[in-house]
C-alpha positions in Angstrom: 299.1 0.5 5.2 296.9 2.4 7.8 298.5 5.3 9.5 298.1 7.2 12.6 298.9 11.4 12.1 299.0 13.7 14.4 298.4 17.2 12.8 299.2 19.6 15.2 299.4 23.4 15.6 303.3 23.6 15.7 304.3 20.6 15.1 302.9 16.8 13.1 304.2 13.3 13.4 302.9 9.8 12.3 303.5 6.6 13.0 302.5 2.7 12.2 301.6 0.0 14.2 301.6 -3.8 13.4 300.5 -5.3 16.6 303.8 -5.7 18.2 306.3 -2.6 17.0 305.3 0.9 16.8 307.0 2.9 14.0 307.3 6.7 13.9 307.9 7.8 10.6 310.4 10.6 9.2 308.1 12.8 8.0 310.7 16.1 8.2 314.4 14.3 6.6 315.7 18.1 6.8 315.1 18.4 10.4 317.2 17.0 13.2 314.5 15.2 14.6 313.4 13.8 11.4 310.4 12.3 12.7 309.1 15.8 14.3 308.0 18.1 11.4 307.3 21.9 12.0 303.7 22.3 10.7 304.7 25.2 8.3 304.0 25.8 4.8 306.1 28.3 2.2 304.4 29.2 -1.2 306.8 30.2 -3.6 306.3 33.1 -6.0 306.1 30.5 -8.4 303.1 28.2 -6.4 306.0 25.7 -5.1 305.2 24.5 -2.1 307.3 23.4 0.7 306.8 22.0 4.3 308.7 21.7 7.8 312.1 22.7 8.3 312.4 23.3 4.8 309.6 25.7 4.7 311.6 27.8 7.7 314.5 27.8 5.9 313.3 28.6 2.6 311.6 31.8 4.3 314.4 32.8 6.6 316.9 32.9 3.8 314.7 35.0 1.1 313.0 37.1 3.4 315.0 38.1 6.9 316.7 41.0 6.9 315.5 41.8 3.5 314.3 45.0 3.1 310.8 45.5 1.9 310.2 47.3 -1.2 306.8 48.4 -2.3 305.5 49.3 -5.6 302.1 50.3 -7.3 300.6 47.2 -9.5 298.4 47.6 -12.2 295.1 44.9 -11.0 292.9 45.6 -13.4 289.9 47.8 -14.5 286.6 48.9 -12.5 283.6 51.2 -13.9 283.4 54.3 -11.7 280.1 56.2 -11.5 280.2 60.1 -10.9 277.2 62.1 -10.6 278.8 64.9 -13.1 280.9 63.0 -15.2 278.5 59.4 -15.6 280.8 55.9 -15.8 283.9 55.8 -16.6 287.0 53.0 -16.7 289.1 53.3 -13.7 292.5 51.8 -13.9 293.3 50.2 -9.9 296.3 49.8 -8.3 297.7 48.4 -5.1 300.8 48.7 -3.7 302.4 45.0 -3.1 306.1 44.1 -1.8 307.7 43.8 -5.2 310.6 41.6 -4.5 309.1 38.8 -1.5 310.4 35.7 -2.8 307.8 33.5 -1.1 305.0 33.7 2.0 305.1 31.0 5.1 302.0 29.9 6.9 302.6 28.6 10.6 299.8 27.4 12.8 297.6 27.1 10.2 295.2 24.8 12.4 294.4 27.6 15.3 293.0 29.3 11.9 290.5 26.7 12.0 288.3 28.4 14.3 288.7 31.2 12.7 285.5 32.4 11.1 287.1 35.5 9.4 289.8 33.5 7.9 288.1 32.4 4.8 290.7 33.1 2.2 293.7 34.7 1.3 295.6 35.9 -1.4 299.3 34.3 -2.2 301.2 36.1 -4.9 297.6 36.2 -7.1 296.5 33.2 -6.2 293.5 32.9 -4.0 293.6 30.1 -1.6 291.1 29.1 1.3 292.5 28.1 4.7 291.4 24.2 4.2 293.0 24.5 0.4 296.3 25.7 2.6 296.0 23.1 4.9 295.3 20.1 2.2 298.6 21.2 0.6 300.2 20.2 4.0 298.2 17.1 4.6 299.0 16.2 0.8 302.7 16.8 0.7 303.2 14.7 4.1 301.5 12.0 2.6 303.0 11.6 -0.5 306.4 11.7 1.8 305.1 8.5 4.2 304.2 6.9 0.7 307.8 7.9 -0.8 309.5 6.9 2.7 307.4 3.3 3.0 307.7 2.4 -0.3 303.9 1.3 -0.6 300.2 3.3 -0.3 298.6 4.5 2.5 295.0 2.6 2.7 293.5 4.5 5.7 294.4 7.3 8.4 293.2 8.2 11.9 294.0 12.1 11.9 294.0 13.5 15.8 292.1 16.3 16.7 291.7 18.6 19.6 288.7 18.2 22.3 287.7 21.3 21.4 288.5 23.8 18.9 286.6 26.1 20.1 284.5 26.6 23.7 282.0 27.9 21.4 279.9 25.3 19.7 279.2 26.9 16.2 283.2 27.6 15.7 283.8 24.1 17.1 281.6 22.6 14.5 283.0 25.1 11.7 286.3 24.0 12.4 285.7 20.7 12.4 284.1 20.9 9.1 287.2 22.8 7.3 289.1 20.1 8.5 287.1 17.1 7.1 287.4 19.6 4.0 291.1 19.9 4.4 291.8 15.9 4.3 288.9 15.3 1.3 291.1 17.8 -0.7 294.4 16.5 -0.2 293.2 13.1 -1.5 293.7 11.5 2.4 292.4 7.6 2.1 289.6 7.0 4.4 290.1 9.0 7.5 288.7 9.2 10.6 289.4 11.4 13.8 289.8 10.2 17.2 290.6 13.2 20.1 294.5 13.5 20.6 294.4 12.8 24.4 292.0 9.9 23.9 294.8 8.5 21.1 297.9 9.6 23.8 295.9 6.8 26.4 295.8 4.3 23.6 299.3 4.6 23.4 300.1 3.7 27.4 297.5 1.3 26.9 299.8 -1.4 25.3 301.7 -1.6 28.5 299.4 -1.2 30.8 299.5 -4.3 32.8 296.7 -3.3 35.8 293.4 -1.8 36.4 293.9 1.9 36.3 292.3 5.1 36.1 295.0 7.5 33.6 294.2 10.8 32.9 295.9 12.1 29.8 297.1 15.9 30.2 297.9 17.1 26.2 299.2 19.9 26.0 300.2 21.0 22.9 300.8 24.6 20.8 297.2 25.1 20.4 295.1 23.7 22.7 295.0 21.8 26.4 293.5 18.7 26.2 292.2 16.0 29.0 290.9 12.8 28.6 290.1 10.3 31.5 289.8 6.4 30.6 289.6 3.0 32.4 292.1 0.7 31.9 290.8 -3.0 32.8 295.0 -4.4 32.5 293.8 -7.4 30.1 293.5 -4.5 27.2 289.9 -3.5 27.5 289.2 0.4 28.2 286.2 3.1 28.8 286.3 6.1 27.7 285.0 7.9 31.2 285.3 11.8 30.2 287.1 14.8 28.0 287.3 17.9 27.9 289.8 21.1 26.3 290.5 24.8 26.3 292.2 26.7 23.4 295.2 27.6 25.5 298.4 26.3 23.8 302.3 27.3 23.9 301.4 29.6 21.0 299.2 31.6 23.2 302.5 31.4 26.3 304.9 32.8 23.9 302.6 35.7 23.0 302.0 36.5 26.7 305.9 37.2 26.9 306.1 39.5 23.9 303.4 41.2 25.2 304.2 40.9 28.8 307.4 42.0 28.2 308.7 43.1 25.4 306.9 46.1 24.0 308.9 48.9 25.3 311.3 47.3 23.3 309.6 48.5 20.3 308.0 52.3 20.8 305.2 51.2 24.3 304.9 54.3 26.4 306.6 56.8 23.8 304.6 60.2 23.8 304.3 62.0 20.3 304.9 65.6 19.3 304.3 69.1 22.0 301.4 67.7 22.7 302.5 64.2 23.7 299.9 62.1 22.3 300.6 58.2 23.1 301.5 55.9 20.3 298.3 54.0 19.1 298.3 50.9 21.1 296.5 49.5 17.9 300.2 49.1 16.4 302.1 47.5 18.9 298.7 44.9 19.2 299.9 43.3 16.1 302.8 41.9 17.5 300.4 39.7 19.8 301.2 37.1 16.7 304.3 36.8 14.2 301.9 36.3 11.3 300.2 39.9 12.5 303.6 41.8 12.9 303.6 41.6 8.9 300.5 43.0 8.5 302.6 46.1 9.5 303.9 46.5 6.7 300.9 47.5 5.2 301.7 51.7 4.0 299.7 52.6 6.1 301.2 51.4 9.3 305.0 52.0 7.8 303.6 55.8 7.8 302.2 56.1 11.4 306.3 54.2 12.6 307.8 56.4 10.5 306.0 59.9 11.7 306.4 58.4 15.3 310.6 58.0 14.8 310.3 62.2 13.6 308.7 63.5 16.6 308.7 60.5 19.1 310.1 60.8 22.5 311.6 57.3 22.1 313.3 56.7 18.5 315.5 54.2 19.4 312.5 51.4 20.1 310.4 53.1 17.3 313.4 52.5 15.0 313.4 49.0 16.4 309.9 48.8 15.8 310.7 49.8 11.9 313.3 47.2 11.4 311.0 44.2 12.9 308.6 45.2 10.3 310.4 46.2 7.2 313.4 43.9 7.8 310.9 40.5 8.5 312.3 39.6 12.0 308.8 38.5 13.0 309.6 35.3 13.2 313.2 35.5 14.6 311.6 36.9 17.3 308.8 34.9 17.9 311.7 32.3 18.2 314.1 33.7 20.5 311.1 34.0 22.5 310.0 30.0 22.5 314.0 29.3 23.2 313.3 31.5 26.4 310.6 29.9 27.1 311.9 26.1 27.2 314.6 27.6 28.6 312.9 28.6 31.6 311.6 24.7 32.2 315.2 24.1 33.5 316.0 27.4 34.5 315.1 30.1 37.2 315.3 32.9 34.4 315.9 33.0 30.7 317.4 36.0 29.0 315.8 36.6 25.7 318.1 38.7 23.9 318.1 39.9 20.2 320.4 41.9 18.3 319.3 42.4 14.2 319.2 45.4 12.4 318.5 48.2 14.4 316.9 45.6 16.9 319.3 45.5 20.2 318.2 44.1 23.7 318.5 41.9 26.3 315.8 41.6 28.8 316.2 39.3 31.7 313.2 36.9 32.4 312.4 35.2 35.7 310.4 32.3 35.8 308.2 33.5 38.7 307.5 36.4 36.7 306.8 34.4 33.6 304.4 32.3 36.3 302.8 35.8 36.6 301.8 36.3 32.8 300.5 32.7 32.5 298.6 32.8 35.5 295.2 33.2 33.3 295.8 30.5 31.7 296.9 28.5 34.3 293.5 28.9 36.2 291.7 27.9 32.9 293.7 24.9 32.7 293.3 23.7 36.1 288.9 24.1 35.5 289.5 22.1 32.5 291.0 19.2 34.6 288.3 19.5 37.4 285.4 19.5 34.8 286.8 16.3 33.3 287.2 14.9 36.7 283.3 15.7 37.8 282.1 14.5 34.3 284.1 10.6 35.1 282.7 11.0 38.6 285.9 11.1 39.7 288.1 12.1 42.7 292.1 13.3 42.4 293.0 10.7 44.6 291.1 8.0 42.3 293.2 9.1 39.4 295.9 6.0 39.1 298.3 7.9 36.3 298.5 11.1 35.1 300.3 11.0 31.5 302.0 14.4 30.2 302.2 15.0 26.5 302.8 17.7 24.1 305.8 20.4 24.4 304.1 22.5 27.1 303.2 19.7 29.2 306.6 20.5 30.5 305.9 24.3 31.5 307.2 24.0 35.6 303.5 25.8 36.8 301.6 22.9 34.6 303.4 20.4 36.1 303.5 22.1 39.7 300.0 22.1 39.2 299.2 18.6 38.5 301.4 17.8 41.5 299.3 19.3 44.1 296.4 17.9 42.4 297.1 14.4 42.2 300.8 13.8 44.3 304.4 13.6 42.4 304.1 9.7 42.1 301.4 9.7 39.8 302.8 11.7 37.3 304.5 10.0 33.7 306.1 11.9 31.0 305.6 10.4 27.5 307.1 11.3 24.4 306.2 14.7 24.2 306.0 15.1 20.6 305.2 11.6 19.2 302.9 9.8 22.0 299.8 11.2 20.2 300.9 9.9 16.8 301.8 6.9 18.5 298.1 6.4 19.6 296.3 7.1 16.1 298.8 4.5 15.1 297.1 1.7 17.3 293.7 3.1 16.6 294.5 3.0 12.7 295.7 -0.8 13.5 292.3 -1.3 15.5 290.5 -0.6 13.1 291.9 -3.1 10.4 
């Protein structure tokens, strides 16, 4: 059985192909859309692993609201060396959160590109980011093989244009990846670029000669791919191109954009009014980075800034997203806001846990605002794949959205001037990339 997977950033989905019927397959049984998994891992204490929904649940019910509780652990022995004294046994210690059922891992393929993220340590286990993402890979396929009934024999795994603009990184994370599948036992894989796969998938109905640009736009990264169409099945490949901007990086502009002085921004300290190190609040750029909060060190710094802050209410708010684990809550009221505001002219984002409380109104056109960075990055992206195919808007035939954020109103307001409404096609915004590494998987047979 040859399969197509699509390994994304926030969310994965496969598929099969046998010539005539594409078949996605229900990776995630737990979720509603069983066929869309979440691309999240939870360790257990124990080293159970768990993916998808599953994964989300598992973390949400042993660790939101819980408060966090830290004690000094005995890690073993080190010799010491004093001038005076000469070398001694020194007992260490490290204060960990005694009772954290289990630890979840979301967008573990942005950490790709990550050169600092070499390892980590789960509950005294160390694990490298491509041992982390081959428990994934491993798990997902043993539930295609459990689901089909039969083995897999081959897989084209998608991956993004670029991982990085910066060659080295790109190559590094490339590399992990090819690590990631060889230790999770994958059969015989091979990569083919997500947009490239997206344009296999329109492909099979394609029924005239046609230039389609591909627009894949996913929780990571923007991808573009250009290709000929010949409408008797024969293709070229004319030019692609990406930029690491993803819904990820859309959500974080709202939290930082807009939510801060929900949690201690702009509070002034003691007689002297000294402003709150900026350094803190920076950690909520991510969910992931919001626990690192809870680190003593920080927990000291909220706490001194409640006693003699100008602003205890949000500092206390502050607290209780860190202590209490609402990271992640949070992070997800915010994408709810945020798909919201694809149908919507504003989105209130409201969240009320612990000594968390607010409701802060979000218009679109101010949303526009934030993005507008990335918007411009996007739109170069496009017009550097159209010079590299040689290629005018107007001699684009199709232009082909995919991925979540392909449906973010200034994306597709954007592609609309460029190439005219009429040209623009929504696939399946979560399984038209799996559908494509299907076909290719088939191909290749």
């Amino acid at each position: 059985m040859r399969v197509g997977l699509d390994f994304g950033t926030t969310n994965s989905s496969a598929a099969v192909y046998d010539g005539e019927r594409l078949t996605l397959l229900p990776l995630d049984p737990v979720n509603g859309s069983p066929s869309i998994m979440r691309s999240t891992l939870f360790m257990t204490r124990e080293g159970a692993a768990y993916i998808g929904r599953a994964a989300i649940n598992r973390f949400t019910e042993g660790n939101v609201g819980r408060e966090i509780e830290y004690e000094w652990r005995y890690i073993g022995d080190a010799e010491v060396t004093f001038a005076d004294f000469g070398t001694v046994q020194q007992a260490l210690y490290v204060k960990v959160d005694a009772n954290a059922p289990g630890r979840l891992f979301q967008s573990l393929k942005t950490g790709l590109r990550d050169k600092s993220f070499s390892r980590t340590n789960v509950f005294g286990t160390s694990y490298t980011l491509e041992e982390l993402i081959a428990i994934v890979l491993r798990l997902i396929l043993e539930q295609i093989e459990t689901t089909m009934g039969q083995p897999v024999t081959s897989m084209v795994v998608g991956r993004p244009v670029h991982y990085s603009l910066t060659p080295a990184l790109d190559r590094l994370a490339f590399e992990r990846m090819q690590a990631a599948c060889q230790l999770a036992g994958l059969p015989e894989v091979t990569f083919l670029a997500e947009p490239t796969a997206a344009a296999l998938s329109y492909a099979r109905t394609a029924r005239s000669a046609q230039n389609v640009l591909v627009f894949d736009f996913g929780g990571g990264t923007l991808d573009v791919t250009i290709m000929h169409l010949d409408g008797h099945g024969g293709r070229q490949l004319l030019a692609t191109d990406g930029v690491p901007v993803g819904g990820d990086l859309l959500d974080q502009r709202i939290v930082m954009g807009r939510l801060l002085h929900h949690f201690g921004d702009g509070a002034t300290l003691g007689a002297r009014r000294l402003p709150f190190p900026t350094h803190v609040l920076d950690h909520l750029s991510e969910w992931q980075t919001i626990i690192e909060l809870t680190q003593p060190n920080y927990l000291a710094i909220i706490e001194e800034a409640i006693a003699i802050g100008d602003r205890p209410k949000e500092l206390k708010a502050l607290r209780s997203l860190v202590r209490q684990n609402y990271g992640l809550p949070l992070y997800e009221a915010v994408e709810d806001a945020k798909v919201r505001l694809s149908e919507a002219p504003e989105s209130v984002l409201s969240m009320h846990h612990g000594e968390i409380a607010f409701a802060e109104r979000i218009p679109r056109w101010d949303f526009e605002r934030l993005i507008g960075p990335d918007v411009r990055a996007v739109e170069k992206c496009i017009d550097r794949t159209l010079a590299s195919a040689s290629l005018r808007p107007a001699e684009i035939d199709v232009v082909l959205r995919t991925g979540g954020s392909s449906r973010v109103p200034r994306f597709v307001k954007m592609l609309t001037e460029k190439f005219g409404p009429a040209k623009l096609q929504e696939m399946d915004v979560f399984t038209g990339v799996a559908s494509g590494l299907a076909v290719a998987a088939w191909e290749q047979g």
